[in-house]
C-alpha positions as CSV (number, residue, x, y, z in Angstrom):
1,X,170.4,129.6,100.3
2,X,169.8,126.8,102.6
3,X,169.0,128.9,105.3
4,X,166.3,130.6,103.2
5,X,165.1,127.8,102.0
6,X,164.7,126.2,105.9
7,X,162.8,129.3,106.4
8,X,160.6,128.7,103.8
9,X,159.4,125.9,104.3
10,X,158.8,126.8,108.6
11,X,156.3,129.6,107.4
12,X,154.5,127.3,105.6
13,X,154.3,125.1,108.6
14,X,153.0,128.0,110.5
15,X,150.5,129.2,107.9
16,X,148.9,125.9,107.5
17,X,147.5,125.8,111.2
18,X,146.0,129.8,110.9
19,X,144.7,128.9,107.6
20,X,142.8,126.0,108.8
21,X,141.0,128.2,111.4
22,X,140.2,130.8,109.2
23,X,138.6,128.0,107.5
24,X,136.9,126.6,110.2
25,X,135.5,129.7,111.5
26,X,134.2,130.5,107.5
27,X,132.5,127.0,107.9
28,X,130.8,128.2,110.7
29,X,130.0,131.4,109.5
30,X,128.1,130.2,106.6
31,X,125.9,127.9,109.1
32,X,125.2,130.5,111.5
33,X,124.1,132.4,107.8
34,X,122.2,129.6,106.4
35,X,120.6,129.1,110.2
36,X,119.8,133.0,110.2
37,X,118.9,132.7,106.5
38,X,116.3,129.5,107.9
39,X,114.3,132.0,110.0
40,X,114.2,134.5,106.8
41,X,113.5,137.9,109.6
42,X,115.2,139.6,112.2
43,X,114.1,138.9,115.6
44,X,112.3,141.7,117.0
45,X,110.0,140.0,119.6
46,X,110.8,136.6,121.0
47,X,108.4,134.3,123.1
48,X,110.9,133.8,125.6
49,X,110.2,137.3,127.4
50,X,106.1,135.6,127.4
51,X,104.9,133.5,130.2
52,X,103.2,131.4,127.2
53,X,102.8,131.4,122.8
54,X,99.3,132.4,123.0
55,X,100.3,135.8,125.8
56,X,103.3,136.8,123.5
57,X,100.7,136.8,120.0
58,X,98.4,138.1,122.0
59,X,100.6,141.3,122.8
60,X,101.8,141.7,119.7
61,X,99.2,141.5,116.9
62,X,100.9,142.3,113.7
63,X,103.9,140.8,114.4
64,X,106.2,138.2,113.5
65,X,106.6,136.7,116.6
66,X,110.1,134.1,117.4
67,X,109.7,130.4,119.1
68,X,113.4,129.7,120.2
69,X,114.7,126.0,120.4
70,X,112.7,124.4,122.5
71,X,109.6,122.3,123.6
72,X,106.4,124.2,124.3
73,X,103.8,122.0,125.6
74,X,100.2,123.4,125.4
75,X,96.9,122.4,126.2
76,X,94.9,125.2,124.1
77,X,95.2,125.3,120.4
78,X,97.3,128.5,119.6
79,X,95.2,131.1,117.6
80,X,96.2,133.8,114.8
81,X,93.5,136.0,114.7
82,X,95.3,139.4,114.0
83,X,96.5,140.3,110.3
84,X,100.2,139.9,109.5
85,X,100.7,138.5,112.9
86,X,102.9,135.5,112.6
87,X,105.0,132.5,114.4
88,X,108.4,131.9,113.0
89,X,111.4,129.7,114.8
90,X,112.8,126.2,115.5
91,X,110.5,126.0,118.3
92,X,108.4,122.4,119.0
93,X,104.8,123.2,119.5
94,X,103.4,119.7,121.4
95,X,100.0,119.2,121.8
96,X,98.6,117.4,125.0
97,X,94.8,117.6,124.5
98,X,93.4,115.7,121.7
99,X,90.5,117.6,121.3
100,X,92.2,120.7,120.2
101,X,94.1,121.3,116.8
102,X,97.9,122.3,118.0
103,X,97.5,126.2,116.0
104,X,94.4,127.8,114.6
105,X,94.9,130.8,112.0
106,X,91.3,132.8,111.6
107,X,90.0,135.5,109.5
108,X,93.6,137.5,109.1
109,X,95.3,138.3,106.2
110,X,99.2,138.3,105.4
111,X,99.8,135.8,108.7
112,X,103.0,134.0,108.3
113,X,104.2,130.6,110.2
114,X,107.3,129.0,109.5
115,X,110.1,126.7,110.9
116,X,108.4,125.1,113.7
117,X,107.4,122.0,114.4
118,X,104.2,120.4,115.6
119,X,103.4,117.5,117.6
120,X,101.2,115.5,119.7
121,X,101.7,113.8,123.3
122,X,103.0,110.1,122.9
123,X,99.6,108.4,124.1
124,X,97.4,111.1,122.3
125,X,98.7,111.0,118.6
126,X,94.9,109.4,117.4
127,X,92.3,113.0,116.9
128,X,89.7,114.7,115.2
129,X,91.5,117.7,114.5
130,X,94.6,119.4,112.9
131,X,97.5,120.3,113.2
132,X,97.2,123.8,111.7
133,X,93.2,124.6,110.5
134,X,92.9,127.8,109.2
135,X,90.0,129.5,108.3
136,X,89.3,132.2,105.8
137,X,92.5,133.7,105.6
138,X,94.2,135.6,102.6
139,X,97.8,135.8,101.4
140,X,98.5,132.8,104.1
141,X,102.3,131.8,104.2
142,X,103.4,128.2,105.8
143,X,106.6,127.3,105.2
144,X,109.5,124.9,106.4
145,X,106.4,123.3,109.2
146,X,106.9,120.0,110.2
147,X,104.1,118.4,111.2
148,X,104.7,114.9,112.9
149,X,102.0,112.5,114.4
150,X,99.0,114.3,114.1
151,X,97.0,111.3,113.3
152,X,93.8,112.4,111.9
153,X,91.0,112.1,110.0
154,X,90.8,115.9,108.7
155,X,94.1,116.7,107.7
156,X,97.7,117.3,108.7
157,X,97.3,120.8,107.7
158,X,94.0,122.2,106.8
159,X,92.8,125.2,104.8
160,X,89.1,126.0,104.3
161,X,87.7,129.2,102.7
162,X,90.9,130.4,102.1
163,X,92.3,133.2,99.1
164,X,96.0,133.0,97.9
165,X,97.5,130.9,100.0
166,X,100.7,129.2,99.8
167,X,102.0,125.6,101.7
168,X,105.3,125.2,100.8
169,X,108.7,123.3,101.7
170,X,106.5,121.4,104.7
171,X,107.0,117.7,105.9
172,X,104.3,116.0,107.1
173,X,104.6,112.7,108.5
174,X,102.0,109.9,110.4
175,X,99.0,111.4,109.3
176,X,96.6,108.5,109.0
177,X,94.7,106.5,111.7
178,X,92.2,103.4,112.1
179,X,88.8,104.9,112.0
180,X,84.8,104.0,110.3
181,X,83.8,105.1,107.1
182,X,79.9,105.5,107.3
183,X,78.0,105.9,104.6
184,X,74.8,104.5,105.9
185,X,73.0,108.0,105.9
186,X,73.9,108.3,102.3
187,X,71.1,106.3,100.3
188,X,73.7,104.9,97.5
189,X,75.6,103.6,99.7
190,X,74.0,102.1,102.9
191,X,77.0,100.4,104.9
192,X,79.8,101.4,107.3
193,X,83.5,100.0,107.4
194,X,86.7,99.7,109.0
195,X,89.5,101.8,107.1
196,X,92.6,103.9,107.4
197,X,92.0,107.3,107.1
198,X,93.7,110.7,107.0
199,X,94.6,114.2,104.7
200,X,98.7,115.2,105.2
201,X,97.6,118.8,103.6
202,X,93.5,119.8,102.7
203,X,92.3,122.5,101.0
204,X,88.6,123.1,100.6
205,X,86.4,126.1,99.5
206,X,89.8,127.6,98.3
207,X,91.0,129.8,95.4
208,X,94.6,131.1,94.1
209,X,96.4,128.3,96.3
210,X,100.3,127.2,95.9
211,X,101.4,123.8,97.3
212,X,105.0,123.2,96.6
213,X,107.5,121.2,97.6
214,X,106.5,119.4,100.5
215,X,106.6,116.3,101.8
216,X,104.0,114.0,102.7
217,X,104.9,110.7,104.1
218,X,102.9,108.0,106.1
219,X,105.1,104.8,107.8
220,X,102.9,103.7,110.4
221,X,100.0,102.5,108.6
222,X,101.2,101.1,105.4
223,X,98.6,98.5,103.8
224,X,99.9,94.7,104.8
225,X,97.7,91.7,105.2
226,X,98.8,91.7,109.3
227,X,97.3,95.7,108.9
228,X,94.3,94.2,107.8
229,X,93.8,91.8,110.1
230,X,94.9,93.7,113.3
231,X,92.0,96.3,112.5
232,X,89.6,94.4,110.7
233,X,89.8,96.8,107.9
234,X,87.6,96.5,104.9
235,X,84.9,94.8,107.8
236,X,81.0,96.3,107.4
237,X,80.1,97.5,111.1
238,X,76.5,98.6,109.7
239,X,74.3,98.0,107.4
240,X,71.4,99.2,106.1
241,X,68.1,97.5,105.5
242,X,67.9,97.9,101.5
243,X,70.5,97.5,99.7
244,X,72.5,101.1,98.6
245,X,71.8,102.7,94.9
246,X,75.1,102.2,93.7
247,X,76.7,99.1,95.2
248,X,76.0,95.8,93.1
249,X,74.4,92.5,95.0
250,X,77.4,90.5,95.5
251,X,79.7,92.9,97.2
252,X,76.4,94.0,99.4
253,X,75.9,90.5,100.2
254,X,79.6,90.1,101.2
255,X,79.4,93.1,103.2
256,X,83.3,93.7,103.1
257,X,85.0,95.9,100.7
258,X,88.6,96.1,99.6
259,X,88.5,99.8,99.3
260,X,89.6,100.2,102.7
261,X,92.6,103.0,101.9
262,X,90.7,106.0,102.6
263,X,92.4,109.7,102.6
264,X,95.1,111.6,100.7
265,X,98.2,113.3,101.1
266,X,97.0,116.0,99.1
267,X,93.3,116.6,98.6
268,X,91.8,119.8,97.0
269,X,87.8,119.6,97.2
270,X,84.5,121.4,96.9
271,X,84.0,121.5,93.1
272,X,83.3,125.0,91.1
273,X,84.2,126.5,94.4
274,X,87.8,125.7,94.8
275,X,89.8,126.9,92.0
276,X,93.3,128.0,90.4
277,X,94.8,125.7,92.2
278,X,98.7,125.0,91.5
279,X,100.5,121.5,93.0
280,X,104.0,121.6,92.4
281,X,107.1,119.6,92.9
282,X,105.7,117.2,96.2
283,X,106.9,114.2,97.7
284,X,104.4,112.0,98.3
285,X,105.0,108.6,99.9
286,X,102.5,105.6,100.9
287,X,99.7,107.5,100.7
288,X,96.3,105.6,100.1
289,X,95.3,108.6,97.6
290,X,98.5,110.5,96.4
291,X,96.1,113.5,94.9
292,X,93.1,113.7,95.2
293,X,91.1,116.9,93.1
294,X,87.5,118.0,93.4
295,X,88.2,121.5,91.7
296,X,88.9,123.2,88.5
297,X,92.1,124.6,86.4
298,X,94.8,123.3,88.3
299,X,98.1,122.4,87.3
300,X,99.8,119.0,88.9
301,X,103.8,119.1,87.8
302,X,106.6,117.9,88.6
303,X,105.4,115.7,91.9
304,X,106.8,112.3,92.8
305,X,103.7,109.4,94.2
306,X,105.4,106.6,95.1
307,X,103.9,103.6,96.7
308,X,99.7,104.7,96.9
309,X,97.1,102.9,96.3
310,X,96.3,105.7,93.4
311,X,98.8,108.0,92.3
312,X,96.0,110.5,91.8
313,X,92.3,111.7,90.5
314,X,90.2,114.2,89.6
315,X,86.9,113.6,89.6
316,X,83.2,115.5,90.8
317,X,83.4,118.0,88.0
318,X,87.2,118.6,87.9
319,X,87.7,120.8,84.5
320,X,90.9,122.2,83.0
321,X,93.4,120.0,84.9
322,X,96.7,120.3,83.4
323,X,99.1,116.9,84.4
324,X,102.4,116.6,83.3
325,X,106.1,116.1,84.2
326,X,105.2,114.0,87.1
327,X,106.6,110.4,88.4
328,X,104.0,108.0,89.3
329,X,106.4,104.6,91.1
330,X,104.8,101.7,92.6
331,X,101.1,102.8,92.6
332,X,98.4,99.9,92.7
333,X,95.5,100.4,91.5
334,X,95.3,103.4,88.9
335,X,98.8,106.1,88.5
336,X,96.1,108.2,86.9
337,X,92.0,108.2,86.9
338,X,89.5,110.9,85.4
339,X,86.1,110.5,85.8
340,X,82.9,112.1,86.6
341,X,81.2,111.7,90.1
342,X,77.8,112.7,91.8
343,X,79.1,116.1,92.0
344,X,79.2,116.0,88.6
345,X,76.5,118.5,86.4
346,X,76.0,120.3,83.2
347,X,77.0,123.4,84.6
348,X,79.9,120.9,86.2
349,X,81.4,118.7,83.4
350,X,84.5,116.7,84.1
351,X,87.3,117.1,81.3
352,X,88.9,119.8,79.0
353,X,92.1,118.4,80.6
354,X,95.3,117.2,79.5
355,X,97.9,114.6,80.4
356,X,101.3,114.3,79.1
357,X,104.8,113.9,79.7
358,X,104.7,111.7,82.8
359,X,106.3,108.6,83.4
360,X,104.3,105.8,85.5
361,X,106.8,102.8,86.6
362,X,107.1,99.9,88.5
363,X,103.0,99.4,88.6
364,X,102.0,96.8,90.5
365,X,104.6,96.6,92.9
366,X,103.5,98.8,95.4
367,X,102.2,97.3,99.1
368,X,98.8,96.6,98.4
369,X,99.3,94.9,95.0
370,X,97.8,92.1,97.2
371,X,94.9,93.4,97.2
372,X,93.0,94.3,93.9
373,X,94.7,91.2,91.9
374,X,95.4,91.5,87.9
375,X,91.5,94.0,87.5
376,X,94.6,97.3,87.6
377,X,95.2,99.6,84.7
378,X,97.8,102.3,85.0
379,X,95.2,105.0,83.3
380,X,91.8,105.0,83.9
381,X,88.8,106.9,82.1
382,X,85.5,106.4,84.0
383,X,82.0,106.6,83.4
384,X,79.9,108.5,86.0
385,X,78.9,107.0,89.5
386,X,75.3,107.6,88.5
387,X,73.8,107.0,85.2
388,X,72.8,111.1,84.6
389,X,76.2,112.3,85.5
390,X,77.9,114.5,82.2
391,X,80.8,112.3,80.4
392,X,84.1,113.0,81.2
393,X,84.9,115.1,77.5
394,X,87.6,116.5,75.8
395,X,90.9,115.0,77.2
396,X,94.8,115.1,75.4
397,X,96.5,112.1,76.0
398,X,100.6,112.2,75.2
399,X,103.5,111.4,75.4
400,X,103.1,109.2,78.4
401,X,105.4,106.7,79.3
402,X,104.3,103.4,81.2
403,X,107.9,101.5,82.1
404,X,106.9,97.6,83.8
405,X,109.5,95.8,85.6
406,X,108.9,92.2,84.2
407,X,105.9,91.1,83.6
408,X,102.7,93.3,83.7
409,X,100.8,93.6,86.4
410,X,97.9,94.8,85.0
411,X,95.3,93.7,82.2
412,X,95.0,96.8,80.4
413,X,97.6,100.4,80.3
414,X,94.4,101.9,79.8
415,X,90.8,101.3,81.0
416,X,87.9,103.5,79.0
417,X,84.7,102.7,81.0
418,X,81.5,101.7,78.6
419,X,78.1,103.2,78.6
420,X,76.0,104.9,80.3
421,X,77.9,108.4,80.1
422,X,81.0,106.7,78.3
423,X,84.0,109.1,78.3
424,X,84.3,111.2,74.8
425,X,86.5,112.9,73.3
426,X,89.9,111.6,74.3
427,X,93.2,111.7,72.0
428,X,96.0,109.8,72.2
429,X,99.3,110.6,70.8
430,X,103.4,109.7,71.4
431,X,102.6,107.3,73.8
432,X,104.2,104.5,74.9
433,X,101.7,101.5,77.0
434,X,103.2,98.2,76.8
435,X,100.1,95.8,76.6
436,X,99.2,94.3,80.0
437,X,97.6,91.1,80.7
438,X,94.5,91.9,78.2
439,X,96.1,94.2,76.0
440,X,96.8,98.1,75.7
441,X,93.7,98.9,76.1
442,X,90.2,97.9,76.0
443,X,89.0,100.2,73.3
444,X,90.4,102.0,70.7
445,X,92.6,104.5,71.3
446,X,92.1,107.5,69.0
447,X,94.3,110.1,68.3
């Protein structure tokens, strides 16, 4: 009985080891799965057997065509001009001129790119252009892009004319750079200044688009007082003789502006073109704009701004926005703002819109809380920019919920602007706006 016993137990012994492999090699099983799972198609043609991207897409339009591990430096932009053709792998795409977005898609439909990852040169991370631009395309698929240093004043990733597109899973990082915002050819105006500027992800002229759970993060140029100072931001380079339409005589006479956070991580533009527009589930992350809409019936769920100078707006004859079920941490100078714009018309009208379920926290603690002093509200309902823009009209309120961490740091939860083209037509219900500095709110607020 010993002896069987003894024996026992030695089997076990020798079981433990084989069982532990068989382990290990499941472990690595599943990667290799989840890697080949990553790519989401087989590999039928690879740009390995290609003297260059551009030669292997170029011999195989209509084709998904696979970027192994790897750096590809490139001079050229690369360019997706065939239908269904598509770039798919772990592949680095760097981009050493400047002057040329890293990958163009143009007038195809059903082109998919996905997995890579694009850069710029270390010494040439400051451009005009993109880091993917495409232009009318249909049924457009990016997904799992990364999209690093691509410091720009257009956007990160850019989509213009464009039918049922989707941007999803994407990280975009270091998008902004120092640049001049001139507005001197624009009569209400009259001045140029130093800003920060950039788009992580742009859609213009657009219908039918999905953008989903990306990320959209800028480190490099967060708003400090030595950010400010290095560039001289906010500083007027020009200046018109007579004084713009719309600015008021003591900020012209200053000529500086605080308003130097310029860009978004997410804009969608071009109002009563753009339209159907769905923003779902992003990360957004020191933005100076988190999201920024120009468009019509769009719904903005379930996304997380954190740290932006706003947490979003819809203004220029937004209609039929849908907001709820978002998080709005750490945001500066409005979480949320409607209100008409110069784009704004009768045809164009700002409002039919609702707002409800989200949860703005921690306001007034984001980096540039420095700047705009205790004139902050949480919510904001504007008048237009010109005195014949259409009200803002016809906007549910509810169930919002404004959280502070000590004191306020804001004078009203909610700002309704006055006359001329007040807002009307706004109800408020199941709220919860802890008075600021001033109060809730500066007017009534009527279910």
């Amino acid at each position: 009985m010993q002896d069987e016993r003894e024996e026992t137990m030695k089997n076990r012994y020798r079981i433990r080891p084989l069982l532990l492999l068989l382990s290990l090699v499941s472990i690595l099983a599943v990667t290799l799965n989840a890697e080949a799972a990553e790519t989401a198609m087989p590999v039928e043609v690879s740009v390995a057997s290609y003297k260059s991207i551009q030669a292997a897409v170029d011999a195989n339009p209509g084709k998904m065509i696979y970027v192994p591990s790897g750096d590809y430096q490139i001079t050229e932009k690369i360019r997706l001009h065939r239908d269904r053709t598509g770039l798919f792998g772990p592949g680095r795409l760097i981009q050493q001129n400047a002057e040329q977005p890293i990958l163009e898609i143009l007038k195809a439909a059903g082109v998919e790119v996905r997995g890579l990852t694009l850069t710029r040169l270390d010494g040439k991370l400051e451009t005009s252009t993109e880091g993917i631009l495409a232009l009318n395309c249909e049924d457009l698929v990016i997904e799992n892009i990364r999209v690093f240093n691509n410091r720009t004043r257009s956007a990160a990733i850019s989509l213009r004319d464009c039918r049922g597109s989707r941007i999803t899973r994407c990280l975009v990082r270091n998008y902004m750079r120092v640049a001049v915002n001139d507005r001197t050819a624009d009569a209400n105006w009259g001045y140029a200044f130093n800003c920060t500027d950039g788009t992580g992800i742009g859609v213009n002229h657009s219908t039918g688009t999905l953008i989903e759970s990306n990320r959209v993060i800028e480190e490099n140029l967060r708003p400090t007082r030595e950010i400010k100072k290095q560039h001289k931001l906010g500083d007027w380079v020009k200046k018109n003789p007579m004084k713009g339409l719309l600015m008021n005589q003591q900020l012209w006479d200053a000529a500086s502006t605080d308003n130097w956070q310029q860009g978004s991580a997410i804009v969608v533009t071009a109002p009563e073109a753009s339209d159907l527009t769905r923003i779902l589930g992003n990360h957004i992350e020191n933005a100076a704009q988190g999201i920024d809409l120009h468009c019509d019936h769009v719904i903005v769920a379930n996304n997380i701004v954190v740290n932006s100078f706003m947490g979003m707006k819809a203004m220029h004859g937004s209609r039929n926005v849908l907001i709820t079920g978002n998080q709005f941490v750490k945001n500066s100078l409005w979480a949320i703002g409607l209100m008409p714009g110069v784009a704004s018309r009768t045809e164009n009208t700002d409002g039919g819109s609702i707002i409800a379920n989200n949860i703005i926290s921690d306001f007034g603690h984001g980096d540039a809380n420095w700047i705009w002093g205790n004139e902050r509200f949480p919510i904001r309902f504007d008048h237009g920019q010109e005195p014949d823009d259409p009200p803002l009209s016809d906007v549910i309120i509810q169930g919002n919920l404004l959280h502070n961490v000590g004191a306020p740091r804001y004078r009203y939860a909610v700002r309704i602007e006055g006359e001329p083209n007040a807002p009307r037509g706004l109800h408020f219900s199941g709220n919860v706006f802890p008075a600021g500095t001033g109060g809730v709110s500066n007017a009534e607020l009527k279910p």
